[in-house]
Backbone as CSV, one residue per row, in Angstrom:
resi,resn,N_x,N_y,N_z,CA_x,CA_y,CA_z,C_x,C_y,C_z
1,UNK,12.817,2.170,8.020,11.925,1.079,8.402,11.881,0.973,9.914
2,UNK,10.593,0.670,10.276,10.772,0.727,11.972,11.308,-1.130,12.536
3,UNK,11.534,-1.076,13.775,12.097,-1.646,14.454,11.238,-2.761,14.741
4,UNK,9.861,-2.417,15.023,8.761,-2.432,15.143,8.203,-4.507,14.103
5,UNK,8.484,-5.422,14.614,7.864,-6.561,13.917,7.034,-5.712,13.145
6,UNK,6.450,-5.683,11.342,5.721,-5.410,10.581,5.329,-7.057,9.614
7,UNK,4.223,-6.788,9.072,4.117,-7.746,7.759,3.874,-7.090,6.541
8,UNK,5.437,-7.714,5.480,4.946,-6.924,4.646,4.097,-7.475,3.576
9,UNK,3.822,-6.433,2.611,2.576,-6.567,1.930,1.979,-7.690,1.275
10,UNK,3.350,-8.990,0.684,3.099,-10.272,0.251,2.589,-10.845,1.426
11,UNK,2.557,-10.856,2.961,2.359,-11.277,3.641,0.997,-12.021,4.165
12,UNK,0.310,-10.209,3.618,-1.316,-10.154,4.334,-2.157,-10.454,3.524
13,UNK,-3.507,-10.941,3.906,-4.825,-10.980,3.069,-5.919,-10.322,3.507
14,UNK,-7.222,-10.610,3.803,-8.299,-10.252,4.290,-8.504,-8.221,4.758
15,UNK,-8.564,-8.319,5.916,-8.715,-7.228,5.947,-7.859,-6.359,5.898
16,UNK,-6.722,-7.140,6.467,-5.250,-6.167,6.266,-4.618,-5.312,5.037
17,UNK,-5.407,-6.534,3.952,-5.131,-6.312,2.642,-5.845,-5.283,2.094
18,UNK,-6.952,-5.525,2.471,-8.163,-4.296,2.002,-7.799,-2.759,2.721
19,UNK,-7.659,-2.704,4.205,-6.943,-1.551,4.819,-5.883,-0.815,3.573
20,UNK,-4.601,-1.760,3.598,-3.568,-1.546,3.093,-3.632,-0.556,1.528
21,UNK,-4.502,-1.576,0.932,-5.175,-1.086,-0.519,-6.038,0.561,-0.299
22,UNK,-6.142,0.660,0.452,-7.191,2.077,0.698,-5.905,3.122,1.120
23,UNK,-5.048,2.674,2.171,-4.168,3.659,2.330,-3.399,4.076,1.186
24,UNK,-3.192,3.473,0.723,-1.786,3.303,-0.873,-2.968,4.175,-1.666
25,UNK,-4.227,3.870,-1.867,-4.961,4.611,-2.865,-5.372,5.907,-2.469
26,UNK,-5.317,6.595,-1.330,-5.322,7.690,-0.581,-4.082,8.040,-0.042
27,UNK,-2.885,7.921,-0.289,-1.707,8.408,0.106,-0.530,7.897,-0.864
28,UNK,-0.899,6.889,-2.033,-0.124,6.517,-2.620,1.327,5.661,-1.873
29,UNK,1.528,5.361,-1.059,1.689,4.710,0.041,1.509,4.312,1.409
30,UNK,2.415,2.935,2.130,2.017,2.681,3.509,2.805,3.269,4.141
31,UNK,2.746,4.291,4.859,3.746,4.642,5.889,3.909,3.857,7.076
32,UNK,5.465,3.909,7.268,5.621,3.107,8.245,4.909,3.115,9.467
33,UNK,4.489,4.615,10.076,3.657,4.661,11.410,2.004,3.297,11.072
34,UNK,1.988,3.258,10.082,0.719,2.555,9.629,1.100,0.884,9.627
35,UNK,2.470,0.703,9.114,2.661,-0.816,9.016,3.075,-1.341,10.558
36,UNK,3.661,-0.342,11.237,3.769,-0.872,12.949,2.534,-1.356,13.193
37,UNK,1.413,-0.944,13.056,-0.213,-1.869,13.232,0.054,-3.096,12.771
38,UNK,0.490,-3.765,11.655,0.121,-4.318,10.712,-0.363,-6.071,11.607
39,UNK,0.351,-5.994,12.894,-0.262,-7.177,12.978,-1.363,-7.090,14.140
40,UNK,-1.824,-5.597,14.431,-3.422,-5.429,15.048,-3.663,-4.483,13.828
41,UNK,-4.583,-5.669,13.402,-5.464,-4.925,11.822,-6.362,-3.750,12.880
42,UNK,-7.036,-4.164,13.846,-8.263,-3.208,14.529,-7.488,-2.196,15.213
43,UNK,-6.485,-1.898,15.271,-5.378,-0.663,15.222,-5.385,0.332,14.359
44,UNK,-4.210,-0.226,13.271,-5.129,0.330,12.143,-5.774,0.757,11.429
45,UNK,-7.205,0.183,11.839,-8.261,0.235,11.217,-8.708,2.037,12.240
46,UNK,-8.452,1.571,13.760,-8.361,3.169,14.128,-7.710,4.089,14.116
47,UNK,-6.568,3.935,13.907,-5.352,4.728,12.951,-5.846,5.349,11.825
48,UNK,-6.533,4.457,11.042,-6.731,5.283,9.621,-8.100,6.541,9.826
49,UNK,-9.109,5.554,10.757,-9.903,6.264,11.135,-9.529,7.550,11.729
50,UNK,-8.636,7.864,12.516,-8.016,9.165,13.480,-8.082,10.131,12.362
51,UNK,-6.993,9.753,11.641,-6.244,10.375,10.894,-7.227,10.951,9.789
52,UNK,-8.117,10.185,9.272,-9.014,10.608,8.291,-9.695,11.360,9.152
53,UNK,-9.864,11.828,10.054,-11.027,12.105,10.790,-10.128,13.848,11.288
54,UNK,-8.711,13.637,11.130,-7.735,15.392,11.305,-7.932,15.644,10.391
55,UNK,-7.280,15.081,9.452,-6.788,15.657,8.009,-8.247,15.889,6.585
56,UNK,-9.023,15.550,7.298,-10.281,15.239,5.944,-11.687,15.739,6.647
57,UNK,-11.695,15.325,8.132,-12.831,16.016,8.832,-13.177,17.226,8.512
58,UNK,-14.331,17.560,9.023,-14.859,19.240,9.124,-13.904,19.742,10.249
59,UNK,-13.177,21.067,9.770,-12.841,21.888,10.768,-12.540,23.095,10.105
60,UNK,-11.893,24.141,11.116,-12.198,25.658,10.613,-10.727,25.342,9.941
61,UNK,-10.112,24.650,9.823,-8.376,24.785,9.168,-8.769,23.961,7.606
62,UNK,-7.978,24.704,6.982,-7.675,24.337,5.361,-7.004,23.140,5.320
63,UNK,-7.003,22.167,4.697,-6.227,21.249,4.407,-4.751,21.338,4.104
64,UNK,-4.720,22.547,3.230,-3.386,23.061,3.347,-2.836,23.300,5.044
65,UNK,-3.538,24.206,5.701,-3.424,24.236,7.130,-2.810,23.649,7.610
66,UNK,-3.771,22.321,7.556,-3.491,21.077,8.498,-2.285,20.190,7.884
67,UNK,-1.993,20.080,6.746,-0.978,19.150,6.132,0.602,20.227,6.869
68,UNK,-0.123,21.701,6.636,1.252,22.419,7.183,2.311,22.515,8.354
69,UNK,0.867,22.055,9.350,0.860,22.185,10.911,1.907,20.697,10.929
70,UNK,1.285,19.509,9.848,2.093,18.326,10.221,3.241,18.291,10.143
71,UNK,3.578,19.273,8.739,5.307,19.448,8.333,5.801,19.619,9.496
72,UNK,5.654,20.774,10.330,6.100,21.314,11.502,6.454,20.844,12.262
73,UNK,5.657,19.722,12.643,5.015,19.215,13.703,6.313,17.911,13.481
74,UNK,6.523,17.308,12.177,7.184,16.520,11.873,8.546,16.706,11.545
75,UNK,8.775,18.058,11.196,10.418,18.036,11.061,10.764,18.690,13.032
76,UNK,9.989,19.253,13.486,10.398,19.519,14.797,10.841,18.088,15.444
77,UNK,10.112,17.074,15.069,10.628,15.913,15.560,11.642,14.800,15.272
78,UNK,12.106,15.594,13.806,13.411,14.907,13.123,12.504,13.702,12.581
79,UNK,11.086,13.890,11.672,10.404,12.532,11.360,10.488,12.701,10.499
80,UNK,10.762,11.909,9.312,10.687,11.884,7.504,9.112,12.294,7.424
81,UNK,8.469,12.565,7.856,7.088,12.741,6.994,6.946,13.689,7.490
């Protein structure tokens, strides 16, 4: 869990809630890099955007590719994901 003030999920409503609900239904959970936003929803909201926009965008890399590059990318940094 980060260090990071978060709200958790009983917490939020409105848009936070709706965000929240889309990530969990496209990743089957909130990762923590995502709940550090949680109290700038319009964070977030460009967070999810980024990210949908590497991992799901048009580009010449496979999805496999790109999920691979993250492993890498993420155990080089000692990150659980």
């Amino acid at each position: 869990m980060t260090w990071i003030q978060t709200l958790d999920e009983e917490q939020f409503g409105g848009e936070l809630k709706g965000l929240y609900e889309g990530i969990k239904q496209r990743m089957g959970m909130v990762p923590n890099i995502m709940k550090a936003s949680s109290l700038k929803p319009n964070s977030l909201k460009a967070l999810v955007g980024l990210i949908g926009e590497v991992m799901f965008g048009e580009s010449g890399l496979s999805r496999v590719d790109r999920e691979s590059i993250a492993l890498v990318v993420s155990a080089t940094n000692n990150c659980d994901y």
